[in-house]
Wavefront OBJ file of the C-alpha trace (Angstrom):
o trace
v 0.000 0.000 0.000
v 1.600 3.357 -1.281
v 1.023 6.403 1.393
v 0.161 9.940 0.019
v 2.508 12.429 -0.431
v 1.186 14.261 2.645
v 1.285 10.957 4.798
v 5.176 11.028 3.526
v 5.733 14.608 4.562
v 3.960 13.820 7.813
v 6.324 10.514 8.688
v 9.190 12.742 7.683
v 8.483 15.400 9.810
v 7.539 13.215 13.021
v 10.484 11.250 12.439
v 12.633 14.196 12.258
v 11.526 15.304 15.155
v 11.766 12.267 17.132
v 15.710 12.398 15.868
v 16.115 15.743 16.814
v 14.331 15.172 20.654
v 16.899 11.958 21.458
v 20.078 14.434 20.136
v 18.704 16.482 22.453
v 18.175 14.352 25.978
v 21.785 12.862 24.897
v 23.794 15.739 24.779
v 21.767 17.309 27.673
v 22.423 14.191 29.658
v 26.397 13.911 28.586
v 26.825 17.798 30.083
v 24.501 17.479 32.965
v 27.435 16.349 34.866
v 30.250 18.193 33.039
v 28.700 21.676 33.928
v 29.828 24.425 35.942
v 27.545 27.379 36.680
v 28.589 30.882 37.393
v 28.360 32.566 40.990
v 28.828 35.444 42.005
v 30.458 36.252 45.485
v 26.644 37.225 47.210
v 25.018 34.799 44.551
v 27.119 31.998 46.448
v 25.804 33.162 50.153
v 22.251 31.747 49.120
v 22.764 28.991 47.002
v 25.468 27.289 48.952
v 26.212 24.889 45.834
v 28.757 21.760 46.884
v 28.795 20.734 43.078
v 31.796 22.076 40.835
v 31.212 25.772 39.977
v 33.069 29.188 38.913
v 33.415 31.817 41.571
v 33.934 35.322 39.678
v 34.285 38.871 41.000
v 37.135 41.467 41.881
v 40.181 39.859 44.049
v 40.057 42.046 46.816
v 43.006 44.331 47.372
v 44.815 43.494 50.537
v 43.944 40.002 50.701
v 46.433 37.921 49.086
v 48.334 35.411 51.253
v 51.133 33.191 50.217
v 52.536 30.499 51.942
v 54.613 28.034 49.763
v 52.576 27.268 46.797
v 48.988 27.513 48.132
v 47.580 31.327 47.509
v 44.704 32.634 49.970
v 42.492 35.477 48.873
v 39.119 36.845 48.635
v 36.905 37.366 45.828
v 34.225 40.033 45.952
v 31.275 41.498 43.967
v 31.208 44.541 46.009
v 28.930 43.327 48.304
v 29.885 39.989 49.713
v 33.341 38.398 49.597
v 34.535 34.796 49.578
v 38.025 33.323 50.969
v 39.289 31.172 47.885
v 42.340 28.674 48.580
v 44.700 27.717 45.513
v 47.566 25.365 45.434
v 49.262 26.011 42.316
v 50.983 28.669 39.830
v 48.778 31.510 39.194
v 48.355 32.942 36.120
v 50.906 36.308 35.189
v 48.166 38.533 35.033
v 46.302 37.484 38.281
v 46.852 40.579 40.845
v 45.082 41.706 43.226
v 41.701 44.715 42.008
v 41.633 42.638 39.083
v 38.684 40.550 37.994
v 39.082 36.698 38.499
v 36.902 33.534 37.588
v 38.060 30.408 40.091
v 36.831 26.829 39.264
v 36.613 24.732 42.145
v 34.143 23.700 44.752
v 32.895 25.894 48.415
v 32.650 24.342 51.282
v 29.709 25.073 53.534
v 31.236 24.034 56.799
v 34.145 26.536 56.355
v 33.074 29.092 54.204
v 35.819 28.606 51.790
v 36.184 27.884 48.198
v 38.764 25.666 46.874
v 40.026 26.355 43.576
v 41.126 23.973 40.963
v 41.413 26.468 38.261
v 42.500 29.988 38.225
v 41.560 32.425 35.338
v 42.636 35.709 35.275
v 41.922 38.889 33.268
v 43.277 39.403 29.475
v 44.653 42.941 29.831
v 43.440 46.005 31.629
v 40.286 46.406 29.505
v 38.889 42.984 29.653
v 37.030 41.422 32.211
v 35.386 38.086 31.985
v 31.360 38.504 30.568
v 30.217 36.900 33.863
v 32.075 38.674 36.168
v 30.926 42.034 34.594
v 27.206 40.925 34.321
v 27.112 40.325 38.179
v 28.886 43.332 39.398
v 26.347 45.015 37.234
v 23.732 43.720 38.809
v 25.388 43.791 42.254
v 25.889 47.541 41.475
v 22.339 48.280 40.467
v 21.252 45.974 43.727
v 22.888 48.654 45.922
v 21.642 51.483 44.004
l 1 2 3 4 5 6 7 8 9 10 11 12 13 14 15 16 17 18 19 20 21 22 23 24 25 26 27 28 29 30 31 32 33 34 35 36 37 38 39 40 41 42 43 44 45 46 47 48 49 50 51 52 53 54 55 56 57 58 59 60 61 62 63 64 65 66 67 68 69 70 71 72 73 74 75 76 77 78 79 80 81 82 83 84 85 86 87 88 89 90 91 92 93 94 95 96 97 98 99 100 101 102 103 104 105 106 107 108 109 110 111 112 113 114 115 116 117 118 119 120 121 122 123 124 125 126 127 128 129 130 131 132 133 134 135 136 137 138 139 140 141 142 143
């Protein structure tokens, strides 16, 4: 039995979008787990996230500890600040007024986030598109 032309279009069309629907739940399900969301220093107060995430904001001037290779500072947003440990090299241009995105994870108990990752500004022009877009909104919060 031959099908119509508009039966065809129709089974093409659902079948498409059956394809199109498992792409989707596969690649959602393959980055569910490899994802990393953005806080910002106050963001981080309410959500208290123990997953992997990236803490971004200004590193606050005066804060900056080093003892050996592990590097103790704060991160803020100009409203709330967060202690961030790092055992590693930092990056050339990391300093401290400059905008900063750490990787890592915070712990609850202490308060503190531990970095895996370090990424620091480009050059003095440049800040990361996070890190702007929450002290903008931190700004307009105090406002």
């Amino acid at each position: 039995m031959k099908l119509k032309a508009k039966h065809q279009r129709l089974t093409l069309v659902v079948g498409a979008l059956v394809a199109l629907g498992g792409a989707g739940v596969l690649a959602f399900t393959a980055l569910g787990d490899k994802a990393t969301y953005f806080y910002a220093p106050s963001d981080l107060a309410a959500a208290l996230p123990t997953d992997a995430i990236r803490l971004g904001g200004m590193v606050e001037e005066g804060s900056l500890v080093r003892a050996g290779e592990t590097i103790t500072f704060r991160v803020t947003d100009m409203r709330a600040q967060r202690a961030v440990t790092y055992t590693g090299i930092l990056p050339d241009l990391f300093r401290e007024g400059q905008g900063v995105i750490a990787e890592g994870t915070f712990d609850p108990a202490s308060g503190v986030f531990r970095a895996d990752t370090i990424l620091a500004k480009h050059d003095e022009n440049y800040m990361p598109p996070e890190v702007a877009g929450a002290m903008r909104k931190t700004a307009s919060v105090q406002e």
